[in-house]
C-alpha positions in Angstrom: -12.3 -1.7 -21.7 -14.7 0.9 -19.9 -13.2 4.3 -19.8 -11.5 5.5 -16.6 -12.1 8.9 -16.1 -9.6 11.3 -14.2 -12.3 12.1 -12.0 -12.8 8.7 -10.5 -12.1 8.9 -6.6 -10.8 5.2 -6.7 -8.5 6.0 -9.5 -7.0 8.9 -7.9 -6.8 7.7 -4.2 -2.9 7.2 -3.0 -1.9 3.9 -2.9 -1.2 3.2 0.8 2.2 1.9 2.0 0.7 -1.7 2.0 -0.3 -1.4 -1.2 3.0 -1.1 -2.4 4.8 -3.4 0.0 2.2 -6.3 -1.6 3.3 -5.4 -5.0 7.6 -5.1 -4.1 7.3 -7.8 -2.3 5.4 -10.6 -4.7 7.4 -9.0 -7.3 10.5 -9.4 -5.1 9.8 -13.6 -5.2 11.0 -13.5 -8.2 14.5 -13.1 -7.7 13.8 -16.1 -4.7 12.1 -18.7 -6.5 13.9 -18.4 -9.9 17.6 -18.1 -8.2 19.9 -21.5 -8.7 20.7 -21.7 -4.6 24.1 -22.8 -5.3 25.1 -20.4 -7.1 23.2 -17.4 -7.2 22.6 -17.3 -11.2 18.9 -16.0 -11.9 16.9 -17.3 -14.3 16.0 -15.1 -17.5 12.2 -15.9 -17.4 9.8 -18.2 -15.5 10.3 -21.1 -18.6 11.8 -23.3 -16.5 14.6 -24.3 -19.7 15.7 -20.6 -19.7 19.0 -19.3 -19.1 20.7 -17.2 -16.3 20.3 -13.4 -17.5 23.9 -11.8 -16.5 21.4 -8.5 -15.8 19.2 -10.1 -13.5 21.7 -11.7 -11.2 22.5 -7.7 -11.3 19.2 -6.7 -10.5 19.1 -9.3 -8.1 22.0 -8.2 -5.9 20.7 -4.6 -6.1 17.5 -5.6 -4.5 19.2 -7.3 -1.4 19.3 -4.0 0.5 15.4 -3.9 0.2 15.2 -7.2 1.3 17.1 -6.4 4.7 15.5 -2.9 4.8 11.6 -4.4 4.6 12.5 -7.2 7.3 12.2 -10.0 4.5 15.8 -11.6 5.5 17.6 -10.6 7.9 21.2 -8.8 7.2 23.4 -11.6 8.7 22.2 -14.2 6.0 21.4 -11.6 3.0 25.0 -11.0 3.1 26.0 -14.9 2.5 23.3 -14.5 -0.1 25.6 -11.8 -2.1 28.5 -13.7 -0.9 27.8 -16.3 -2.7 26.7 -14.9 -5.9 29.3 -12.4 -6.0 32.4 -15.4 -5.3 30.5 -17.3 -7.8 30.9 -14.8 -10.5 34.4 -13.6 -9.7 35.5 -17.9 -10.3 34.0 -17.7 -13.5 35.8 -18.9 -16.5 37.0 -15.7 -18.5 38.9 -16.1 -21.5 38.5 -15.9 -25.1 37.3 -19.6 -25.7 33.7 -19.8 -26.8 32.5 -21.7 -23.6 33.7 -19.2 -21.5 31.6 -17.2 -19.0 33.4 -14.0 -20.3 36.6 -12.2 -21.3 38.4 -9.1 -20.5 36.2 -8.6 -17.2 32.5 -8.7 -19.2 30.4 -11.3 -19.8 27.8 -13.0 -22.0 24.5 -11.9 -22.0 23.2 -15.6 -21.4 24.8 -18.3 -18.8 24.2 -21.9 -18.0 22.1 -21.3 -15.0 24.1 -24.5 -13.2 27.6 -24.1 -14.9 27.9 -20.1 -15.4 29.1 -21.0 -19.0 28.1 -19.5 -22.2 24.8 -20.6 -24.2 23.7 -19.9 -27.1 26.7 -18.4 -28.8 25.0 -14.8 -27.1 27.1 -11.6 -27.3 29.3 -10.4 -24.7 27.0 -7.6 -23.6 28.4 -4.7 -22.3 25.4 -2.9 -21.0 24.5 -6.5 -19.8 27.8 -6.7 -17.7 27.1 -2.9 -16.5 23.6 -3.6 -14.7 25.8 -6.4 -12.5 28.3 -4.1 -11.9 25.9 -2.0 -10.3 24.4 -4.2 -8.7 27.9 -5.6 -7.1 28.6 -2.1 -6.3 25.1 -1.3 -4.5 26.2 -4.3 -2.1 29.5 -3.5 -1.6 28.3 -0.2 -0.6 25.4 -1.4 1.8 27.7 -4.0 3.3 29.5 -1.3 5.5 29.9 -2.9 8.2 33.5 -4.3 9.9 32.4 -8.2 10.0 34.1 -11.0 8.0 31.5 -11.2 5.7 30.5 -7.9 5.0 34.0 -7.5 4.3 34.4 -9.9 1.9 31.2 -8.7 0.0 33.1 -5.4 -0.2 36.4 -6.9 -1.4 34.3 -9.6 -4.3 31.8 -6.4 -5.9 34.6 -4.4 -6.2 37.0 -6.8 -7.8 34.4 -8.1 -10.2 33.6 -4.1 -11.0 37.3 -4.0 -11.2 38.7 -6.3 -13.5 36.7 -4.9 -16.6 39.1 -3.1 -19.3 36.7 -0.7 -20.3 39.2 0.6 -22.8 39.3 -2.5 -24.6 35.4 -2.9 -24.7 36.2 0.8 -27.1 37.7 -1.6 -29.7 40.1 1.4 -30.6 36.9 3.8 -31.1 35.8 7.0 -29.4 32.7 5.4 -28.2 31.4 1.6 -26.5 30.6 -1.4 -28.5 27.3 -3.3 -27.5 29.5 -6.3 -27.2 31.6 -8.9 -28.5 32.0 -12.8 -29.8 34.8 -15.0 -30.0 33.6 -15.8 -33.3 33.6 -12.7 -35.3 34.9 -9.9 -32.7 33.2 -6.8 -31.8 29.4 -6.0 -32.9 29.4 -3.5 -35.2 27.3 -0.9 -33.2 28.2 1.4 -30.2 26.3 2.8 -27.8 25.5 6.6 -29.5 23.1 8.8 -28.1 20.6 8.8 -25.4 19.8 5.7 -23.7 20.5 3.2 -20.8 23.9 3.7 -22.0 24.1 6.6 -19.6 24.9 4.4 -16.3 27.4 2.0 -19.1 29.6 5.2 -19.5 29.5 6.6 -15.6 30.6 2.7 -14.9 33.3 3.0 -17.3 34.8 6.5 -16.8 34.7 5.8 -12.6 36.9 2.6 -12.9 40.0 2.8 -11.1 41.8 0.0 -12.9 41.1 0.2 -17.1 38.9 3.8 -17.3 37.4 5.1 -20.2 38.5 9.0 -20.7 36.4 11.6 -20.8 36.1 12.0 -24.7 34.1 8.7 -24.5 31.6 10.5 -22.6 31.9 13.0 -24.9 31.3 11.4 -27.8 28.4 9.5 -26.0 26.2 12.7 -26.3 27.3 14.0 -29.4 24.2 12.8 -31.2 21.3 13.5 -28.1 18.5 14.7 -29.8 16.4 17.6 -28.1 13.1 17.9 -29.0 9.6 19.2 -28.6 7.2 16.6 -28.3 3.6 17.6 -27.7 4.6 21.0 -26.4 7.1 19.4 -24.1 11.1 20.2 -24.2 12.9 16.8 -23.5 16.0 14.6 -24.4 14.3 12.0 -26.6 14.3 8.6 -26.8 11.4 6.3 -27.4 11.1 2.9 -25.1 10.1 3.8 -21.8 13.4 1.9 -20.3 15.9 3.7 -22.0 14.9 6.3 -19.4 14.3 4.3 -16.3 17.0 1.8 -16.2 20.3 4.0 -14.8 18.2 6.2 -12.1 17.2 2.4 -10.6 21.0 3.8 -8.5 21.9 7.3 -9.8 19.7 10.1 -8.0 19.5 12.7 -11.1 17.3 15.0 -9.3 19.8 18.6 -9.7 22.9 17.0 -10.5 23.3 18.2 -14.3 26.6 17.5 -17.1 26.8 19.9 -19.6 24.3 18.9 -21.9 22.0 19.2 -19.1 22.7 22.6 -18.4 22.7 24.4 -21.5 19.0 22.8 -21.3 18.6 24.3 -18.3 17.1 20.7 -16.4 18.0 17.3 -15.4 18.2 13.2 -16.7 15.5 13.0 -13.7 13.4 15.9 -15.0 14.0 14.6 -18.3 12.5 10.9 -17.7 9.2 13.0 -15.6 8.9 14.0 -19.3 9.1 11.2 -21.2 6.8 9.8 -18.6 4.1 12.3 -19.9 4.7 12.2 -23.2 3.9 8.2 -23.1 0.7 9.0 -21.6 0.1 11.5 -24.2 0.5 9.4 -27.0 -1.9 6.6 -25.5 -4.5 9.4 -25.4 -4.5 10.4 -28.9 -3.5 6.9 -30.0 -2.8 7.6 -33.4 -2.9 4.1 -34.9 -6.3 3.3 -33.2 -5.0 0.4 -30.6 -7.4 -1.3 -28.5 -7.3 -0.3 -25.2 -5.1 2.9 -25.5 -5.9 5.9 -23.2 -5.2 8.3 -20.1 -4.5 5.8 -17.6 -3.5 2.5 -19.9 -0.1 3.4 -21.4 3.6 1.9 -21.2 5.8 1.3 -24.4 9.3 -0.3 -23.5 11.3 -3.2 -24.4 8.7 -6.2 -23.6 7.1 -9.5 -24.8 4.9 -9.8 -27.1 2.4 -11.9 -29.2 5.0 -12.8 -31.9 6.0 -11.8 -35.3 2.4 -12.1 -37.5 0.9 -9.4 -39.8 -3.3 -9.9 -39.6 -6.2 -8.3 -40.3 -7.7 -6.6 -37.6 -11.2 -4.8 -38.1 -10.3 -4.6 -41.8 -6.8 -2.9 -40.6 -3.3 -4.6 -41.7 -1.5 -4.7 -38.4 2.2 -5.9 -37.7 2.7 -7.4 -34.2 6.3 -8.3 -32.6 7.4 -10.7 -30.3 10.3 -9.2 -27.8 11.1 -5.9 -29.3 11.8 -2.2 -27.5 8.4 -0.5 -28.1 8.6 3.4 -28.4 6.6 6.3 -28.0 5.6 8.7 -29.9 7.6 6.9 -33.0 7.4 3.5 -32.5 7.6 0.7 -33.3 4.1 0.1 -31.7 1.9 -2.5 -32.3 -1.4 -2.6 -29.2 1.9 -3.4 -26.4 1.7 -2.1 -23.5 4.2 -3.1 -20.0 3.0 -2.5 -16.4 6.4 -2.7 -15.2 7.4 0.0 -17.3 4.6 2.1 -15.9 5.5 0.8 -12.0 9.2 2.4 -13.2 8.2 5.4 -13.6 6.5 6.1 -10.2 9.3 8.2 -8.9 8.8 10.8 -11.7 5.2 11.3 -12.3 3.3 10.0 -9.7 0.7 11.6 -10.5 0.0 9.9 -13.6 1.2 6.3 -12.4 -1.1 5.8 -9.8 -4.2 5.7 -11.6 -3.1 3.9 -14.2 -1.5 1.1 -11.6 -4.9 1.1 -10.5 -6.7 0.8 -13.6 -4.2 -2.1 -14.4 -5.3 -3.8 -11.1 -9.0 -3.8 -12.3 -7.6 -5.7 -15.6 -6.8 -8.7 -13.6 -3.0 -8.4 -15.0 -2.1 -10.4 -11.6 -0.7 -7.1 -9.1 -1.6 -9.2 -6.3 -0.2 -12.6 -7.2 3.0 -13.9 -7.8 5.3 -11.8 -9.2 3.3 -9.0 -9.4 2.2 -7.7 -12.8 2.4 -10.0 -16.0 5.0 -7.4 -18.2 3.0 -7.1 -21.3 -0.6 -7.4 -22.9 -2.0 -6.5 -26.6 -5.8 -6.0 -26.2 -5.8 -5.3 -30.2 -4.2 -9.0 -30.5 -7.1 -10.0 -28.8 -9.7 -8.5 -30.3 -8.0 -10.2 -33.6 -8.6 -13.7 -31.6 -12.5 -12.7 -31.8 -12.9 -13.5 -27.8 -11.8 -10.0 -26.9 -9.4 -11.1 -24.2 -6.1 -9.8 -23.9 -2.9 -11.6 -25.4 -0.8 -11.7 -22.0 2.9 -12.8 -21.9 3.0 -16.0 -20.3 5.9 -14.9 -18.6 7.5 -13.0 -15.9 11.5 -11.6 -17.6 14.1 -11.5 -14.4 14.6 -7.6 -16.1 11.4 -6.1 -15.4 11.1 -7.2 -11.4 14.4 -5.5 -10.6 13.2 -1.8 -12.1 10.0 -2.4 -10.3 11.3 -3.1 -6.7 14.0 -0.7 -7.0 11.8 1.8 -8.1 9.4 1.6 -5.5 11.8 1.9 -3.1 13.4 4.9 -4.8 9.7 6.1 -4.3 9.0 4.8 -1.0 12.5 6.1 0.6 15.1 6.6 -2.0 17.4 3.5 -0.5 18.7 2.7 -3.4 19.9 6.2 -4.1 21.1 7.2 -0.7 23.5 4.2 -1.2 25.0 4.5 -4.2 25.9 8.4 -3.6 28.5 6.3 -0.7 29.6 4.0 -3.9 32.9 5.6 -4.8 33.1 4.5 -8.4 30.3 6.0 -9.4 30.9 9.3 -7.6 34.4 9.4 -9.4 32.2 8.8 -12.4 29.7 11.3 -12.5 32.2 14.1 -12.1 34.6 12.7 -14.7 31.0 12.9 -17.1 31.3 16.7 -15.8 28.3 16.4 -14.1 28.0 19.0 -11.1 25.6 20.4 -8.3 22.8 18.9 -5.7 24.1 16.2 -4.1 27.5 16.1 -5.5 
């Protein structure tokens, strides 16, 4: 790949408000094309056998609002649309039996895109479940309106949002599980530490039905790690999701807890830093990737060219299929995610922009769509001998949402401005002890 120097006018020209309604909207299709009509369930990936991901029909809801905002369908029949999916849901089987769709409230990570049933004997996902809650809850908030149907959008989010015992989904712990199966009870892991499980906990300690206390929240950040990475002070953790995913609806910027404030910033400063950092290990590139540099970067949870150890320029390398990628400790193996970068656009713009547009020389597909492909190895490729890229073949209902959302965020922070009106998660940002800004 030729190197794209900082100083290159094209690279560091603003992208103009079309440019970034083209790549919302083709990414936006996604959650059109891929949506059963009947029921609102959204397909995991573009293989046409793939499951409904419970996160995507999430992601999905949470996008409506853009839709209405950017004239793509008009409020009267967008609100049918959530309607529908949110009823939908809300009749779902729940219940301890295997086939289920759920139990106590959550549900399994993987559904039968025409029944809404269980496949694959998949987990009950809890941070799964918490991505559609927040979705439900960004339409029941946008819905405002005194008409039958925006009333019954309100009535459906919250009572899915609503009917999850949070306390249960503690399995008599301090802390949240990742999940649950009928078949052998709770996974043996919690959520610990700094990650997407940030939104999972304000979710849980803002329900007004089966809330989790406050010690859960505690207990949550007992184990952050602070560090210094490459002369930067920051919360650390290593995919680029982990600090992406919960400020798609929470607004960050100046609202701290008490973590944040004996650090004296923000979870929004916070991801600006991670953001950086990424970049930073792309630039030095420690393990010699192909490709790797100031504006091509992006290590999250992604596709990739499968599980293989080869020979590449006389180098053993280990490459993974779907795996969270992380930066500066890895696990790294020539990955790199656009989507991941496109998420990022509301804390370092700066950085973003040329590297969206070096990714749009790379013919990754911005324009087409879907927008970008999520993930490409150029090392893989090189392995191959043709020295093309190893692209994912396909487009994962969990990368559009953080894109669109994101760039709306950027464009005119909708997604924010709502959920600050969403109750809930009001209630559960100061029960997290978070104070100041907008709160």
């Amino acid at each position: 790949m030729t190197k794209l120097l900082a100083t290159d006018p094209e690279l560091n020209r603003l992208p103009t408000d079309e440019d970034l309604a083209r790549l919302q909207f083709t990414t936006l299709l996604y959650y059109l094309h891929c949506t059963n009509p009947e029921n609102g369930l959204v397909r995991d990936k573009t293989d046409p056998d793939a499951p409904a991901s419970i996160a995507a029909v999430g992601m999905a809801l949470a996008t409506i609002p853009v839709l209405v905002e950017r004239g793509i369908i008009i409020r009267k029949f967008a609100v049918k649309i959530a309607r529908m999916r949110l009823k939908f849901l809300l009749e779902c089987p729940q219940g301890p039996e295997p086939d289920a769709s759920g139990y106590k409230g959550f549900f399994y990570h993987f559904l039968d895109i025409e029944t809404g049933r269980r496949v694959w004997e998949c987990e009950l996902s809890t941070i799964d479940t918490a991505f559609l809650f927040a979705g439900a809850l960004t339409v029941a908030a946008y819905f405002d309106r005194d008409t039958e149907d925006e009333r019954e959008v309100r009535r459906l989010g919250n009572a899915l949002y609503e009917r999850a015992d949070w306390v249960w989904a503690c399995d008599n712990g301090r802390t949240l599980t990742h999940g649950w199966r009928p078949e052998k009870g709770f996974i043996p892991f919690r959520w610990r530490g700094y990650d997407e499980g940030l939104l999972l906990y304000i979710l849980g300690l803002g329900s007004p039905t089966h809330p989790l206390p406050p010690e859960a929240y505690r207990s949550y950040t007992e184990s952050y790690e602070w560090r210094n990475i490459y002369g930067r002070e920051l919360l650390y953790s290593g995919p680029l999701f982990t600090h992406q995913l919960s400020h798609m609806w929470i607004d960050f910027r100046g609202i701290r807890d008490e973590f944040m404030r004996d650090h004296d910033s923000d979870y929004f400063h916070n991801s600006r830093q991670a953001t950086f950092v990424q970049q930073e290990y792309a630039i030095r590139n420690p393990m010699d990737f192909a490709g790797y540099g100031e504006y091509c970067w992006g290590f999250t949870a992604s596709d990739g060219p499968g599980w293989f150890k080869r020979d590449v320029a006389g180098v053993e390398v280990e490459f993974f299929d779907y795996l969270a990628r992380g930066a500066p400790f890895g696990p790294d193996d020539g990955t790199v995610a656009p989507w991941a970068v496109v998420a990022s656009l509301p804390f370092a713009p700066e950085i973003v922009i040329p590297t969206l547009r070096n990714f749009a020389r790379m013919n990754l597909g911005m324009t087409r769509l879907y927008g970008f492909k999520p993930s490409f190895n150029r090392t893989f490729g090189e392995q191959n001998g043709d020295g093309e890229p190893w692209v994912s073949p396909y487009h994962f209902g969990i990368d559009q949402g953080p894109v669109v959302l994101m760039i709306e965020n950027y464009r005119t922070g909708l997604l924010w401005d709502i959920i600050r009106r969403c109750k809930p998660i009001v209630v559960g940002l100061r029960k997290a002890g978070f104070t100041g800004g907008w709160l």
